[in-house]
N, C-alpha and C positions, 0 to 999 in steps of 0.2 A: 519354221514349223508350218506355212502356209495354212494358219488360221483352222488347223485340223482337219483339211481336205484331204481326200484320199487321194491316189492318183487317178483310179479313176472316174472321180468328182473334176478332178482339177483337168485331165482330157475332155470331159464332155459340157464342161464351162467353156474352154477353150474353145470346140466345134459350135456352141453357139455362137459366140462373138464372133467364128469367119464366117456362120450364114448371116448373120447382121452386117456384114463388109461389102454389100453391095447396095446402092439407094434406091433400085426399082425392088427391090425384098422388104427394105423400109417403108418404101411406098404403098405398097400391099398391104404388111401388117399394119400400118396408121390408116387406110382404108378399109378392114378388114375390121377393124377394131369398132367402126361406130355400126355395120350393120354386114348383110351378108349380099356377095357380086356372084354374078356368072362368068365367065372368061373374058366375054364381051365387052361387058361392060367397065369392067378392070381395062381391057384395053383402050377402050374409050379415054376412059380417065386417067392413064398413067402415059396414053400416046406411043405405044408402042404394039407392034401384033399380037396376033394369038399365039401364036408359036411361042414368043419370047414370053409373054404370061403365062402360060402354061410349064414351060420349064421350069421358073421361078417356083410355081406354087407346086409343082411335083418335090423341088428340094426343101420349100417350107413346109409342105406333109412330110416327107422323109424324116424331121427332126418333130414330128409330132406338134407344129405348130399350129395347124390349122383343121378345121374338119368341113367334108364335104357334105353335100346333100344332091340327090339326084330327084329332077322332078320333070318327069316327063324326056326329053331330050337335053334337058340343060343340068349341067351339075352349077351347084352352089357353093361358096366359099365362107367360110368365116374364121372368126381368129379361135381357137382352141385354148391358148392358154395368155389371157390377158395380162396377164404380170409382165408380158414381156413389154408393155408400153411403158410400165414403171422404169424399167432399162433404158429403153430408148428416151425419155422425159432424160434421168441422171445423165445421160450424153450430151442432150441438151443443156443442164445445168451446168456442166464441167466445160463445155465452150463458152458458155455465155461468163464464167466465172473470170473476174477482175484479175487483172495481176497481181492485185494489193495485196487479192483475198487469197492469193497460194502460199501454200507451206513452206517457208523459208529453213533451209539444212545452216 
């Protein structure tokens, strides 16, 4: 019954977890999340070029993730819809979970 998701609920849950499948996208959004970057400065702090942050952050807009802001020459990043660190936190909790503590069949 998949919990009464539609199918196309259950596809576009889907396309979110494979833009969560790569760790400079995580990186961004847990950066993203406490305030807002320019391209630069994102690359500064994730170590990688502009080219490769800018890709990234073209396909975290594309899923509506983030909003820009242009000021002057520099456009701005920030996270658009913050629930998604709730997700990324539950990631975290389901690694960090015991063997003890899983669901035995």
């Amino acid at each position: 019954m998949f919990y009464d998701m539609s199918e196309e609920t259950l596809f576009e849950l889907t396309d979110l977890f494979k833009i969560l499948g790569d760790p400079t996208r995580i990186k961004l959004i847990l950066l993203l999340a406490n305030r807002e970057y320019c391209v630069s400065e994102l690359a500064d702090q994730i170590g990688t070029t502009h080219s490769a942050i800018s890709h990234q952050l073209s396909l975290l807009r594309a899923k509506r993730l983030l909003y820009k802001r242009k000021s002057g020459r520099q456009i701005y990043y920030t996270l658009a819809k913050r629930k998604i660190i709730i997700l990324i936190e539950a990631g975290q909790m389901i690694l960090k979970q015991k063997d003890s503590e899983s669901v035995k069949h």
